[in-house]
PDB file of N, CA, C, O and CB in Angstrom:
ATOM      1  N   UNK A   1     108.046  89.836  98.145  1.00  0.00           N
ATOM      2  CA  UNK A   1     108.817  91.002  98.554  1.00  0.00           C
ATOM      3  C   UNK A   1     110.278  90.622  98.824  1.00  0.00           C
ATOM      4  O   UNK A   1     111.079  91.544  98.669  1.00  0.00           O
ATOM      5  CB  UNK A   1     108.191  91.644  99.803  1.00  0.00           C
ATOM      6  N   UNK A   2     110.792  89.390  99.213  1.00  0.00           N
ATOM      7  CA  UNK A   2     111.737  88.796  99.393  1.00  0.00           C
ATOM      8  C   UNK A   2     112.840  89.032  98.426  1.00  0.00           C
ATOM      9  O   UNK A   2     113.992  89.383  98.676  1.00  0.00           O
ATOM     10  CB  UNK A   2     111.367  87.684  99.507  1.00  0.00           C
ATOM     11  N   UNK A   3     112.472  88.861  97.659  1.00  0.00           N
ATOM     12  CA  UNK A   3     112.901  88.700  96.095  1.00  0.00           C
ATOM     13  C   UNK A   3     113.397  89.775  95.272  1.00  0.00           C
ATOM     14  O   UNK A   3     114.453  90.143  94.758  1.00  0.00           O
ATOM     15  CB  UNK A   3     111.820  88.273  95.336  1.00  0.00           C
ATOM     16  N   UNK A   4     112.104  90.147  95.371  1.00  0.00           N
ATOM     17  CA  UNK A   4     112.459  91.649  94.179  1.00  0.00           C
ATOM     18  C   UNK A   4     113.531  92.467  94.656  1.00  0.00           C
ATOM     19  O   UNK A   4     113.940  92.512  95.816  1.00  0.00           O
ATOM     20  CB  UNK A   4     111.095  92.905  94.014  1.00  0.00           C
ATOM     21  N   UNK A   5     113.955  93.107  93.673  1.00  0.00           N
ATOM     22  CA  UNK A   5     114.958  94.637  93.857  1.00  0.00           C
ATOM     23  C   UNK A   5     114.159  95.603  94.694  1.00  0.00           C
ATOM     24  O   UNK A   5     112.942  95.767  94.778  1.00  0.00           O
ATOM     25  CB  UNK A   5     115.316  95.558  92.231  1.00  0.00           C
ATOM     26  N   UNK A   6     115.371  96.316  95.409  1.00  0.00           N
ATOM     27  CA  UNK A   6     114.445  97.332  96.074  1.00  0.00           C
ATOM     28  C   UNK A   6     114.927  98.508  94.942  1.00  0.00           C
ATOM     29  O   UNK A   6     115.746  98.687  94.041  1.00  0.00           O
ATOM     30  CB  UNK A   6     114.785  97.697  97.985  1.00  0.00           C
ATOM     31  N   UNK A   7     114.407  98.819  95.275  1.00  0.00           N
ATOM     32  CA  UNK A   7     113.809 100.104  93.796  1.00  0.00           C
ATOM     33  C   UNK A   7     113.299 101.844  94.819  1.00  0.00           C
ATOM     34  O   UNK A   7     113.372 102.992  94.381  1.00  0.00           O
ATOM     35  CB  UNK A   7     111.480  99.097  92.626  1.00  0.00           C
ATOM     36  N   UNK A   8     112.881 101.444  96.039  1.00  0.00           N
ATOM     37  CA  UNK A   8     112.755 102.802  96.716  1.00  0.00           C
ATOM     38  C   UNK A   8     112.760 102.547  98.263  1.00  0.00           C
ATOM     39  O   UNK A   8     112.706 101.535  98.962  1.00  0.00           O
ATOM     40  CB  UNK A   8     111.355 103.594  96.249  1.00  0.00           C
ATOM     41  N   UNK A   9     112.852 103.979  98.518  1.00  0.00           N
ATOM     42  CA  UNK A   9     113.169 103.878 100.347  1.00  0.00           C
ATOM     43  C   UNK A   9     111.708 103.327 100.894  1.00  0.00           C
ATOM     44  O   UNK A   9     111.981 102.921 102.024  1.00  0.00           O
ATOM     45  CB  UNK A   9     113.584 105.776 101.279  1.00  0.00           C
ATOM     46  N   UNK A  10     110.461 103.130 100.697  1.00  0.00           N
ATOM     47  CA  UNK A  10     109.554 102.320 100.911  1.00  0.00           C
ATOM     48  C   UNK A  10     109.832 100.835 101.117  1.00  0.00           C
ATOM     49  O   UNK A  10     109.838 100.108 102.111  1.00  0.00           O
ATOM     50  CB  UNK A  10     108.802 102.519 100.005  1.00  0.00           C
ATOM     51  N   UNK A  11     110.055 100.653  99.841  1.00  0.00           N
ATOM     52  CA  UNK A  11     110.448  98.638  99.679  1.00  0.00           C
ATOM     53  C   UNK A  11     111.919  98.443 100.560  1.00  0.00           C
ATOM     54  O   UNK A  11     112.156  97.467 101.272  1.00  0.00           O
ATOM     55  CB  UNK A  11     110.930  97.939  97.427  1.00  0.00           C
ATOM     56  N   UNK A  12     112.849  99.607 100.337  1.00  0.00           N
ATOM     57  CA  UNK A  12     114.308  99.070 101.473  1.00  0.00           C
ATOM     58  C   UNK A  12     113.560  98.960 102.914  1.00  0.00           C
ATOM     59  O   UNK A  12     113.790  98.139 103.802  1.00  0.00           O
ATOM     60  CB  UNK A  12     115.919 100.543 101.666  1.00  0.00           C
ATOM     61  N   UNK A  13     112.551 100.069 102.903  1.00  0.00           N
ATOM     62  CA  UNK A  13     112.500  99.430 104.921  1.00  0.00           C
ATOM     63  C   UNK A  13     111.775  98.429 105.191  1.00  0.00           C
ATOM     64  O   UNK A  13     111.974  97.669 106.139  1.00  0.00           O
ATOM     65  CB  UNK A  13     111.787 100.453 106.162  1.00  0.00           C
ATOM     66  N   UNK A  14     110.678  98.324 104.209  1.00  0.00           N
ATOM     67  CA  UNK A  14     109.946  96.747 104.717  1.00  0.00           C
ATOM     68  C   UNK A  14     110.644  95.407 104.190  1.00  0.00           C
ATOM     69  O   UNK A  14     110.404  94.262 104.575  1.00  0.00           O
ATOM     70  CB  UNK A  14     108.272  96.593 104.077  1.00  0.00           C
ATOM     71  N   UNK A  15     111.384  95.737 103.407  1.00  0.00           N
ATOM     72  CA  UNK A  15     111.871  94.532 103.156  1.00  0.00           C
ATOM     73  C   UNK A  15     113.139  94.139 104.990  1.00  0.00           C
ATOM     74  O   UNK A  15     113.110  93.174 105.753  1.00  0.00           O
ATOM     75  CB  UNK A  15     112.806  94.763 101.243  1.00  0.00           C
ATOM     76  N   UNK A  16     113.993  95.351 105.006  1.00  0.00           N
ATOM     77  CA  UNK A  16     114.438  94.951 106.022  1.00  0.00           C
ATOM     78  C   UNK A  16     113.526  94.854 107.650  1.00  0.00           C
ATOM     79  O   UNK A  16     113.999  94.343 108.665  1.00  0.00           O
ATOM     80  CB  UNK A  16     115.508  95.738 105.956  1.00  0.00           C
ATOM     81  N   UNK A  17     112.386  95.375 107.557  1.00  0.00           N
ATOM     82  CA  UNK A  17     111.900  94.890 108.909  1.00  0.00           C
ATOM     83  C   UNK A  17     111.283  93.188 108.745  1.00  0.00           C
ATOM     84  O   UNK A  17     111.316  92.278 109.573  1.00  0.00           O
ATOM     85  CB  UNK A  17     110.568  96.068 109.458  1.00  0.00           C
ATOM     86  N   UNK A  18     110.626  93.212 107.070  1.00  0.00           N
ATOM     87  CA  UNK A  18     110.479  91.784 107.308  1.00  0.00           C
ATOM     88  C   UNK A  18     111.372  90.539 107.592  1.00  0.00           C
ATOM     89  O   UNK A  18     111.094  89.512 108.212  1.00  0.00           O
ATOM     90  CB  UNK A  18     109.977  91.497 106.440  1.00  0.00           C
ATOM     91  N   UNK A  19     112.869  91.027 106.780  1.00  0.00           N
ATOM     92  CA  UNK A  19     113.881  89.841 106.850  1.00  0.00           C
ATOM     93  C   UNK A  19     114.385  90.049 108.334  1.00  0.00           C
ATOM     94  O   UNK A  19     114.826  89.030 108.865  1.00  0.00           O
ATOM     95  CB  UNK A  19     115.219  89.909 105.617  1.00  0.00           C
ATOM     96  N   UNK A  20     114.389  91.251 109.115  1.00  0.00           N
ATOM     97  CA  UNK A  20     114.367  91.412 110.836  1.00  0.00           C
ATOM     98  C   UNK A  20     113.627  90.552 111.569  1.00  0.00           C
ATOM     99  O   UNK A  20     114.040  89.818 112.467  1.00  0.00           O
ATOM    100  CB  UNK A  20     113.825  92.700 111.337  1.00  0.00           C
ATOM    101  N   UNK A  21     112.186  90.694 111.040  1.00  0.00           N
ATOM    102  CA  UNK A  21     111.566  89.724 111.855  1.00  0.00           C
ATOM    103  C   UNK A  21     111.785  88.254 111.555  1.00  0.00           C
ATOM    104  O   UNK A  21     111.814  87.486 112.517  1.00  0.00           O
ATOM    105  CB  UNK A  21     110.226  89.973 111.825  1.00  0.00           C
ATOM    106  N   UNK A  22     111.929  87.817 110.435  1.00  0.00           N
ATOM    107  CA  UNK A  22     112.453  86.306 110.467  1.00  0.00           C
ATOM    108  C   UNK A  22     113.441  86.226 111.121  1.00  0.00           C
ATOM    109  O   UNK A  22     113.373  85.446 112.071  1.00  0.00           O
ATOM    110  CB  UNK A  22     112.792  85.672 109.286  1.00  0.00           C
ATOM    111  N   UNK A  23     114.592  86.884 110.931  1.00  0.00           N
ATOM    112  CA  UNK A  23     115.518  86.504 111.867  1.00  0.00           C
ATOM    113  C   UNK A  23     115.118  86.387 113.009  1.00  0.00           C
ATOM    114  O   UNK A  23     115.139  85.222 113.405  1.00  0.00           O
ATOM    115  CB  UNK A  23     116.450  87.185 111.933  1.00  0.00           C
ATOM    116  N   UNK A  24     114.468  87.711 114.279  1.00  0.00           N
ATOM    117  CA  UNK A  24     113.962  87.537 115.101  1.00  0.00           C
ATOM    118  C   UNK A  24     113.371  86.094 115.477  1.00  0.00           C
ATOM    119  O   UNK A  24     113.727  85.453 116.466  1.00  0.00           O
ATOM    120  CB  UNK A  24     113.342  88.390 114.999  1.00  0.00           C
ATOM    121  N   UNK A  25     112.501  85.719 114.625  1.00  0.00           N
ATOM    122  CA  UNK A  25     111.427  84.343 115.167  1.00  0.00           C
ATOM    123  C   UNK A  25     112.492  83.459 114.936  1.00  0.00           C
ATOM    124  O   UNK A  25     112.236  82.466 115.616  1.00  0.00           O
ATOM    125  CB  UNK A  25     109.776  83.849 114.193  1.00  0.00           C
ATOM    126  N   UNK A  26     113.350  83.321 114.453  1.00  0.00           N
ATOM    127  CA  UNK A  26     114.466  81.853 114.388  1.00  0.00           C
ATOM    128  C   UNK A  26     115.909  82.169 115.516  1.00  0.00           C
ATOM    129  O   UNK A  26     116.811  81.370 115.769  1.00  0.00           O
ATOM    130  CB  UNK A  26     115.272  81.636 112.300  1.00  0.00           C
ATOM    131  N   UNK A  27     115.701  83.984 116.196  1.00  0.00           N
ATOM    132  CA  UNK A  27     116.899  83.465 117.047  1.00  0.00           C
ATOM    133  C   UNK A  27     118.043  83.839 116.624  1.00  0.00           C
ATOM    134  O   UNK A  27     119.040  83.974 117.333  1.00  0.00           O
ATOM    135  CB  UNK A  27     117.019  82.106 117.152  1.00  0.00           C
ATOM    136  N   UNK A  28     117.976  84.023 115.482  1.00  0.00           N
ATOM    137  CA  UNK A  28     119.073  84.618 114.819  1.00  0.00           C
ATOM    138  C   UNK A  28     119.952  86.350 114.950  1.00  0.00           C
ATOM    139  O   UNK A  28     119.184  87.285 115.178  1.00  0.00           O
ATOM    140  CB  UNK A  28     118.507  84.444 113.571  1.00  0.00           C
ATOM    141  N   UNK A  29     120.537  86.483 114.894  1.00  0.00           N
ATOM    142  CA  UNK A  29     121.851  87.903 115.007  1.00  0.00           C
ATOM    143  C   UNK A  29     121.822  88.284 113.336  1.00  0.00           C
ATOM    144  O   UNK A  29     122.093  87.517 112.412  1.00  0.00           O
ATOM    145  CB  UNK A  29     124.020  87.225 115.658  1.00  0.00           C
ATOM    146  N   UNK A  30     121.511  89.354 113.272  1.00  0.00           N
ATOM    147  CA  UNK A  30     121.936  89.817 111.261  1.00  0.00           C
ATOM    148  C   UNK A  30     122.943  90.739 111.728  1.00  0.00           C
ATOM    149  O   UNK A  30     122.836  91.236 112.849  1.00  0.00           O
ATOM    150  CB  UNK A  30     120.426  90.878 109.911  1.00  0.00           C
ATOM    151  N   UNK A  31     123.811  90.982 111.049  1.00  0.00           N
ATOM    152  CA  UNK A  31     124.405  92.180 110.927  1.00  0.00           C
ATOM    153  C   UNK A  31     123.638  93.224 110.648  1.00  0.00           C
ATOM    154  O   UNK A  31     122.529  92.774 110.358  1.00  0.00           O
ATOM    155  CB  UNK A  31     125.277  92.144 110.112  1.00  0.00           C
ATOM    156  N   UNK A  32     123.644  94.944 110.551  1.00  0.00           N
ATOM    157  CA  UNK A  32     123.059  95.900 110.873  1.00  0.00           C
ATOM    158  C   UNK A  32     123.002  95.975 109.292  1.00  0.00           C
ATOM    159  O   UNK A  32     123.893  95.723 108.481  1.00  0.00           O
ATOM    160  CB  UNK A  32     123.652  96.952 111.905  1.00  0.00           C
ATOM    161  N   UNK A  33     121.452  96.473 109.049  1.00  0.00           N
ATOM    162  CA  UNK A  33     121.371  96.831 107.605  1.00  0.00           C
ATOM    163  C   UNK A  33     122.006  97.733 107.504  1.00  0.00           C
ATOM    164  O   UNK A  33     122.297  98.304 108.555  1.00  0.00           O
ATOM    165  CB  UNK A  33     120.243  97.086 107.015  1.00  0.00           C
ATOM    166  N   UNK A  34     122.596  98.372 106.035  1.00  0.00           N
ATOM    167  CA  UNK A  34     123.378  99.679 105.763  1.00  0.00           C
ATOM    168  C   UNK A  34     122.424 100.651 105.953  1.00  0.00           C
ATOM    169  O   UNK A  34     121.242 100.469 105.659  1.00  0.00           O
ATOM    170  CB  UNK A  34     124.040  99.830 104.336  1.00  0.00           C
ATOM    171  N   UNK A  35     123.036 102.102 106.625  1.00  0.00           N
ATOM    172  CA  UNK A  35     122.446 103.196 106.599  1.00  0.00           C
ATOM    173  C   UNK A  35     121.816 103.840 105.297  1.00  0.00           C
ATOM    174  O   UNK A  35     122.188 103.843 104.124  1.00  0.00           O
ATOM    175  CB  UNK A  35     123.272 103.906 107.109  1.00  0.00           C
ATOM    176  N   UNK A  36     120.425 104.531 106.120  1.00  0.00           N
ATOM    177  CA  UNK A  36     120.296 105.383 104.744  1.00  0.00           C
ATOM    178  C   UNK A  36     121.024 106.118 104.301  1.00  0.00           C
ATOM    179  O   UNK A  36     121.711 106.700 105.140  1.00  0.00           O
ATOM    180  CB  UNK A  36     119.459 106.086 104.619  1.00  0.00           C
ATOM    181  N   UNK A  37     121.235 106.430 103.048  1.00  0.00           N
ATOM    182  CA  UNK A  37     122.131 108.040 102.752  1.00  0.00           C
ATOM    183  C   UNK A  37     121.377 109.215 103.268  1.00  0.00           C
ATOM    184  O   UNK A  37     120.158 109.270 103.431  1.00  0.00           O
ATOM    185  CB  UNK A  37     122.360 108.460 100.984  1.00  0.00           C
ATOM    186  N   UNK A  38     122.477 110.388 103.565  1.00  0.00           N
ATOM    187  CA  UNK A  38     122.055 111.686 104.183  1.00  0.00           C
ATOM    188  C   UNK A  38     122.760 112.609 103.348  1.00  0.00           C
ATOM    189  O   UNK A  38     122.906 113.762 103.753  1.00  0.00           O
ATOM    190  CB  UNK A  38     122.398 111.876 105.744  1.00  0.00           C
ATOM    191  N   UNK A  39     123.274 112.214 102.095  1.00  0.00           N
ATOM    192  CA  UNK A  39     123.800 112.958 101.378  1.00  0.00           C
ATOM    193  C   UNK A  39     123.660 113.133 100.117  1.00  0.00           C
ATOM    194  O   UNK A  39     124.550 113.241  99.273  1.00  0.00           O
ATOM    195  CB  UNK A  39     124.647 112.841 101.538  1.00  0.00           C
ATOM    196  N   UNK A  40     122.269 113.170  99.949  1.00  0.00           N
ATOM    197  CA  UNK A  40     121.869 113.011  98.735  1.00  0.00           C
ATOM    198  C   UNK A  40     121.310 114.721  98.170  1.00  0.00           C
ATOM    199  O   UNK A  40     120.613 115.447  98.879  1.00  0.00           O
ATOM    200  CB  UNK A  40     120.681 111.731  98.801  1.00  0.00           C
ATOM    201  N   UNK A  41     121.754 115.063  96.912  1.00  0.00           N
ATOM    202  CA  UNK A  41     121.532 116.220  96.484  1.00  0.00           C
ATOM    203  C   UNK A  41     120.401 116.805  95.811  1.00  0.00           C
ATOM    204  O   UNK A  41     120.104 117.963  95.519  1.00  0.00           O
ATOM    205  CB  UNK A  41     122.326 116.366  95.916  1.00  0.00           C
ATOM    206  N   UNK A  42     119.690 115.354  95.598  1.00  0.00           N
ATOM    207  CA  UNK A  42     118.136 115.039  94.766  1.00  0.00           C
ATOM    208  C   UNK A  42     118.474 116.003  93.384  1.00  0.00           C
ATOM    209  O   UNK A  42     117.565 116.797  93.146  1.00  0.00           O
ATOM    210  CB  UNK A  42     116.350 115.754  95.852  1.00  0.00           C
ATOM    211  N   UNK A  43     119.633 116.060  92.439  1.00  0.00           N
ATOM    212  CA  UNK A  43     119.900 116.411  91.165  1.00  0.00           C
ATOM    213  C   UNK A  43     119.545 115.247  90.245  1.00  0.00           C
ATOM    214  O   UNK A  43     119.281 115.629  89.105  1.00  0.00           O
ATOM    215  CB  UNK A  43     121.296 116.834  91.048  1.00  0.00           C
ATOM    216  N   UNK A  44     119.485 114.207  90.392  1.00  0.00           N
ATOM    217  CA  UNK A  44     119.545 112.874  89.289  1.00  0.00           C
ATOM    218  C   UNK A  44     120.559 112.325  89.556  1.00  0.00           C
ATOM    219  O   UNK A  44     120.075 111.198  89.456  1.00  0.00           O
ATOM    220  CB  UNK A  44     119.592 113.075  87.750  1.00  0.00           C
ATOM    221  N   UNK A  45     121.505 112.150  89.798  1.00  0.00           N
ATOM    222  CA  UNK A  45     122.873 111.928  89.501  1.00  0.00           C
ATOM    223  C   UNK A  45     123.203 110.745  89.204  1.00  0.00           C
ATOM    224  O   UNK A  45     122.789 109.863  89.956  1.00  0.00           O
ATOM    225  CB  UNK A  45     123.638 112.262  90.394  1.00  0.00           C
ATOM    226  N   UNK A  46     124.011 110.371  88.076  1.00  0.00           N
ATOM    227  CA  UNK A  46     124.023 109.161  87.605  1.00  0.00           C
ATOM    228  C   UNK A  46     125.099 108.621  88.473  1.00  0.00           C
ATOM    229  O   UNK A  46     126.230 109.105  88.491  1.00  0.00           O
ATOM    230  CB  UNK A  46     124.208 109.067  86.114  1.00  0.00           C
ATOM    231  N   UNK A  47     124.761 107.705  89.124  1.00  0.00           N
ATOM    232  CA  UNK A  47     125.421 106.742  90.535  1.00  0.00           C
ATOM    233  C   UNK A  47     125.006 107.757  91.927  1.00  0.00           C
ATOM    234  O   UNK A  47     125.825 108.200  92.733  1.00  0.00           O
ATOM    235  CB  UNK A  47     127.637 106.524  90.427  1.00  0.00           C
ATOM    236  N   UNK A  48     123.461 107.987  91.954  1.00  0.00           N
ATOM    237  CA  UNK A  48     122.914 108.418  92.811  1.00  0.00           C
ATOM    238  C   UNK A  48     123.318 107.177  94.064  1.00  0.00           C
ATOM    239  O   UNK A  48     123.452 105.958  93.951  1.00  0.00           O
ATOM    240  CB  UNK A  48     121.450 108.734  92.327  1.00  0.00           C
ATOM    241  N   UNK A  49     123.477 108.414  95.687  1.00  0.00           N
ATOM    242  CA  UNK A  49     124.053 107.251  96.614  1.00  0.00           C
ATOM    243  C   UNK A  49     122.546 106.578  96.805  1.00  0.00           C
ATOM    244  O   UNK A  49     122.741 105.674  97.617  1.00  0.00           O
ATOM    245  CB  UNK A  49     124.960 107.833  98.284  1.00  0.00           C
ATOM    246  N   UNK A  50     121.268 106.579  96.483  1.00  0.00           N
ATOM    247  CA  UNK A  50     120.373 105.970  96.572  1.00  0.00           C
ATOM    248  C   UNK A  50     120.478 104.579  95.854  1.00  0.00           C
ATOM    249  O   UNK A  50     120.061 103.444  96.086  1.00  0.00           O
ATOM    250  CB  UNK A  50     119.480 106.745  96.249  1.00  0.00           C
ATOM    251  N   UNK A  51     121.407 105.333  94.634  1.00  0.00           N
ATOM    252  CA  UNK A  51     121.388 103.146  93.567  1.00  0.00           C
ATOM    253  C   UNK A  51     122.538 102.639  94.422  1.00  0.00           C
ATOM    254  O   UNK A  51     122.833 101.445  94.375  1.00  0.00           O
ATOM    255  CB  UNK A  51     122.160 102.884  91.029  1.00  0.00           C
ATOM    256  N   UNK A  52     123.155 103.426  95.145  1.00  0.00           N
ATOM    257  CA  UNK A  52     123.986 102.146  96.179  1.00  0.00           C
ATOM    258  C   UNK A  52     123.522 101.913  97.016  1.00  0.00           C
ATOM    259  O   UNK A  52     124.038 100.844  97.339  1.00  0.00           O
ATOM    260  CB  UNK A  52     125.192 102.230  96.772  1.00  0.00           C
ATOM    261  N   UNK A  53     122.428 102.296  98.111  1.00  0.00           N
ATOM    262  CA  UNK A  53     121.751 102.078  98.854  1.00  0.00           C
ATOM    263  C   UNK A  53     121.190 100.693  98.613  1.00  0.00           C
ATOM    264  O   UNK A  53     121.387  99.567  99.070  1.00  0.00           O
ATOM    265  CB  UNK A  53     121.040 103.042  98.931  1.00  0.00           C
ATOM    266  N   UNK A  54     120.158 101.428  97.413  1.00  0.00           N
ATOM    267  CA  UNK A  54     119.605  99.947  97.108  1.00  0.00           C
ATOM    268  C   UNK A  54     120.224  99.012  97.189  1.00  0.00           C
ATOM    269  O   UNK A  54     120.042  98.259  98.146  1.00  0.00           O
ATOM    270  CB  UNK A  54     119.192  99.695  96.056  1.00  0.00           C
ATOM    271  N   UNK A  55     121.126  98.743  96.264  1.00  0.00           N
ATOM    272  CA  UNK A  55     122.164  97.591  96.040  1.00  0.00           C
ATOM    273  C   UNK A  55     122.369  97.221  97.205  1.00  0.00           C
ATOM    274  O   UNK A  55     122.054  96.094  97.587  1.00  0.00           O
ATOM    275  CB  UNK A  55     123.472  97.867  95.370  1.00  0.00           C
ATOM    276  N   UNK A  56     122.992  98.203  98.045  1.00  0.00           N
ATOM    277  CA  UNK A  56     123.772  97.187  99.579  1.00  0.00           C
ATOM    278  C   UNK A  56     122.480  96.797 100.360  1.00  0.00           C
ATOM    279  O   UNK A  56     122.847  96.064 101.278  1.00  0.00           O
ATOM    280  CB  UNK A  56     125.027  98.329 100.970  1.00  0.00           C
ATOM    281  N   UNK A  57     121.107  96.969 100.397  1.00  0.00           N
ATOM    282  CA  UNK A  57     120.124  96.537 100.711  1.00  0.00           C
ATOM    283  C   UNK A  57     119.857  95.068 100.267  1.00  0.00           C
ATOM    284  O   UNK A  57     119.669  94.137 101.051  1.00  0.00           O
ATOM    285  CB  UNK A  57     119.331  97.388 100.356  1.00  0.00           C
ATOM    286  N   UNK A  58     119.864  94.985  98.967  1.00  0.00           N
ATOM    287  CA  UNK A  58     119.605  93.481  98.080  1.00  0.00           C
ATOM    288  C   UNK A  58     120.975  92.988  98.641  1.00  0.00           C
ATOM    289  O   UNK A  58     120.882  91.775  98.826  1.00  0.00           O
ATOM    290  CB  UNK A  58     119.464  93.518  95.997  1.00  0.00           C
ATOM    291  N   UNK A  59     121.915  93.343  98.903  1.00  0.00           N
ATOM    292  CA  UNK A  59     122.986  92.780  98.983  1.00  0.00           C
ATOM    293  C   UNK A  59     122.687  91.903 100.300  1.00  0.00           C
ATOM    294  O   UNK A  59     122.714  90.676 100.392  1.00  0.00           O
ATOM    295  CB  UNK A  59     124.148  93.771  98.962  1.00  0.00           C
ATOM    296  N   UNK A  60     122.417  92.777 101.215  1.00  0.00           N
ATOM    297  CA  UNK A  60     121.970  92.584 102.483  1.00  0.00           C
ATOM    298  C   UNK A  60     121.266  91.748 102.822  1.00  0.00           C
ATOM    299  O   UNK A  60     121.497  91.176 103.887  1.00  0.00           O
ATOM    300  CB  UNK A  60     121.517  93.358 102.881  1.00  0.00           C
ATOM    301  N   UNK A  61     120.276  91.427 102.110  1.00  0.00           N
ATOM    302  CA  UNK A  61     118.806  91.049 102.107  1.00  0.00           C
ATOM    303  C   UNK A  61     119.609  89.120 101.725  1.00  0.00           C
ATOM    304  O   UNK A  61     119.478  88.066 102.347  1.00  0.00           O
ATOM    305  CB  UNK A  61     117.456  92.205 100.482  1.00  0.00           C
ATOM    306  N   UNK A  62     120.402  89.477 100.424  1.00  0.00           N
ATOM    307  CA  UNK A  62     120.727  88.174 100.236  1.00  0.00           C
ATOM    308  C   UNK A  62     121.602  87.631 101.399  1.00  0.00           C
ATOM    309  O   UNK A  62     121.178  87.013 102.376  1.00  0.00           O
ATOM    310  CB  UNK A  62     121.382  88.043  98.937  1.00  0.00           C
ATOM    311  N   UNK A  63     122.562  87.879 101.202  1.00  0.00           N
ATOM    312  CA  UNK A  63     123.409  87.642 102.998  1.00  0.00           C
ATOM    313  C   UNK A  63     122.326  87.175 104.025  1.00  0.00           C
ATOM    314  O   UNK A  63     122.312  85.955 104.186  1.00  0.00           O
ATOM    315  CB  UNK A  63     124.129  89.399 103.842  1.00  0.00           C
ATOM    316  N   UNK A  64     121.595  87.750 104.610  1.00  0.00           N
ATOM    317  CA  UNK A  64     120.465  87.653 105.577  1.00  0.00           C
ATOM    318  C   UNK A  64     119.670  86.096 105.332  1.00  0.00           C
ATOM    319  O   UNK A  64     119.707  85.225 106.201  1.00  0.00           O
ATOM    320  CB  UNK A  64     119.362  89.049 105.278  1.00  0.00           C
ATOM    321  N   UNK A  65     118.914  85.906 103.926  1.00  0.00           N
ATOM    322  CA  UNK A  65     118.606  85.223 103.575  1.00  0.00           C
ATOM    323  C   UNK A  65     119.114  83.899 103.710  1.00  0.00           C
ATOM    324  O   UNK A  65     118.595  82.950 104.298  1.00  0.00           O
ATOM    325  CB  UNK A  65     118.481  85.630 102.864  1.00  0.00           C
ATOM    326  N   UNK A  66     120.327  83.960 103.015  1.00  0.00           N
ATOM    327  CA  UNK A  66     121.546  82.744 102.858  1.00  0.00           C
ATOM    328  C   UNK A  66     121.702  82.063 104.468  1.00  0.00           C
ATOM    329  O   UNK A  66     121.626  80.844 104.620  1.00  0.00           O
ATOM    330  CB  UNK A  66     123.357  83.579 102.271  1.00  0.00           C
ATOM    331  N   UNK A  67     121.868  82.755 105.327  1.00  0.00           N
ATOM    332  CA  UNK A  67     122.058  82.835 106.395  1.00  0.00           C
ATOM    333  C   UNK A  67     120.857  82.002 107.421  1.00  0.00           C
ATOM    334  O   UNK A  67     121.043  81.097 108.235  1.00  0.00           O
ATOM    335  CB  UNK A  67     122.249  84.193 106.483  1.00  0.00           C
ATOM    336  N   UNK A  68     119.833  82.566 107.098  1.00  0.00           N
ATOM    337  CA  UNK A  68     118.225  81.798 107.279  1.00  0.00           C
ATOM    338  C   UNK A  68     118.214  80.415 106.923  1.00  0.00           C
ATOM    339  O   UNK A  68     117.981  79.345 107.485  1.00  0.00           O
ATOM    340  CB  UNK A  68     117.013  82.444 106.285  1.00  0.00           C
ATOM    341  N   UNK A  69     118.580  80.853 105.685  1.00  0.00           N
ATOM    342  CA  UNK A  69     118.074  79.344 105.113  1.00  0.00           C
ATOM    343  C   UNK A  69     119.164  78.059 105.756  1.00  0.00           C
ATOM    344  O   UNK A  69     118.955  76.869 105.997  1.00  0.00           O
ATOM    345  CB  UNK A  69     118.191  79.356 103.105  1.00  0.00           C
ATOM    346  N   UNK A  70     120.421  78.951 105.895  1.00  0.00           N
ATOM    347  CA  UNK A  70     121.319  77.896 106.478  1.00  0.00           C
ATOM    348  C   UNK A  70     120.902  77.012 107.630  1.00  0.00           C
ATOM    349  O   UNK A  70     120.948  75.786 107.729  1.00  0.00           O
ATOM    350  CB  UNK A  70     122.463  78.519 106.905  1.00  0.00           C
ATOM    351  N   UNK A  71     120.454  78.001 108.536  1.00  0.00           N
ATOM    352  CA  UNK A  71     120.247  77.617 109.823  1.00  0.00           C
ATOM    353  C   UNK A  71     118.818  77.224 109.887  1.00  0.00           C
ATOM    354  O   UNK A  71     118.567  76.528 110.871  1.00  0.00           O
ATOM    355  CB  UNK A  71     120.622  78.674 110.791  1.00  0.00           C
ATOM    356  N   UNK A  72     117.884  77.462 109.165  1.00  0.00           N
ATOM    357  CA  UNK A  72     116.792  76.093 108.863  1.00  0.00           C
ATOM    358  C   UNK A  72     116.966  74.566 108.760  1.00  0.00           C
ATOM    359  O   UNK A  72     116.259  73.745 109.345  1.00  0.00           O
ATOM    360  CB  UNK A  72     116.264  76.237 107.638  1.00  0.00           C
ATOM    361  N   UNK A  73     118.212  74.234 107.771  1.00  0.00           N
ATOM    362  CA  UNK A  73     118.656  73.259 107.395  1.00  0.00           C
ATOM    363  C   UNK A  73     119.561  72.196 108.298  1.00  0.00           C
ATOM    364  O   UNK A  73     119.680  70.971 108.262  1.00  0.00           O
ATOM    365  CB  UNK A  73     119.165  73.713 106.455  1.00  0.00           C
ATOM    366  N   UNK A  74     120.275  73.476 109.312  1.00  0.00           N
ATOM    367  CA  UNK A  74     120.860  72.463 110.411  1.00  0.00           C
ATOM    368  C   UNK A  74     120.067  71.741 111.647  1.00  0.00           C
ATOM    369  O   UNK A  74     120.668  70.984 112.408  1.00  0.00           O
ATOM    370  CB  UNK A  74     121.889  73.208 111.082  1.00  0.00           C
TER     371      UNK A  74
END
């Protein structure tokens, strides 16, 4: 789950409660995942704010990650 793209508002929240709780068990501070959108028109829209959602989620997720792994290593 780590890994993959998030692809829907299902996989964005568990992915961020799971990378929450690692942080949690190591002690660690994340910055605040990005908000959901509240402005979505549910037309299709090509650059729906949902495919940026996602994105700043994976974005997130990597940041978060990077961050983990750093502070494993020290």
């Amino acid at each position: 789950m780590l890994s993959r793209p998030v692809t829907d508002l299902d996989s964005a929240r568990q992915l961020i409660g799971a990378v929450s709780a690692l942080a949690d068990q190591q002690g660690l501070g994340l910055r605040r995942p990005p908000p959901e959108p509240t402005t979505c028109c549910a037309r299709g829209c090509n650059g729906c704010v949902w495919e940026g959602y996602f994105a700043a989620v994976d974005y997130w997720r990597d940041e978060a990650l990077l961050k983990l792994d750093a502070d494993r290593a020290a």
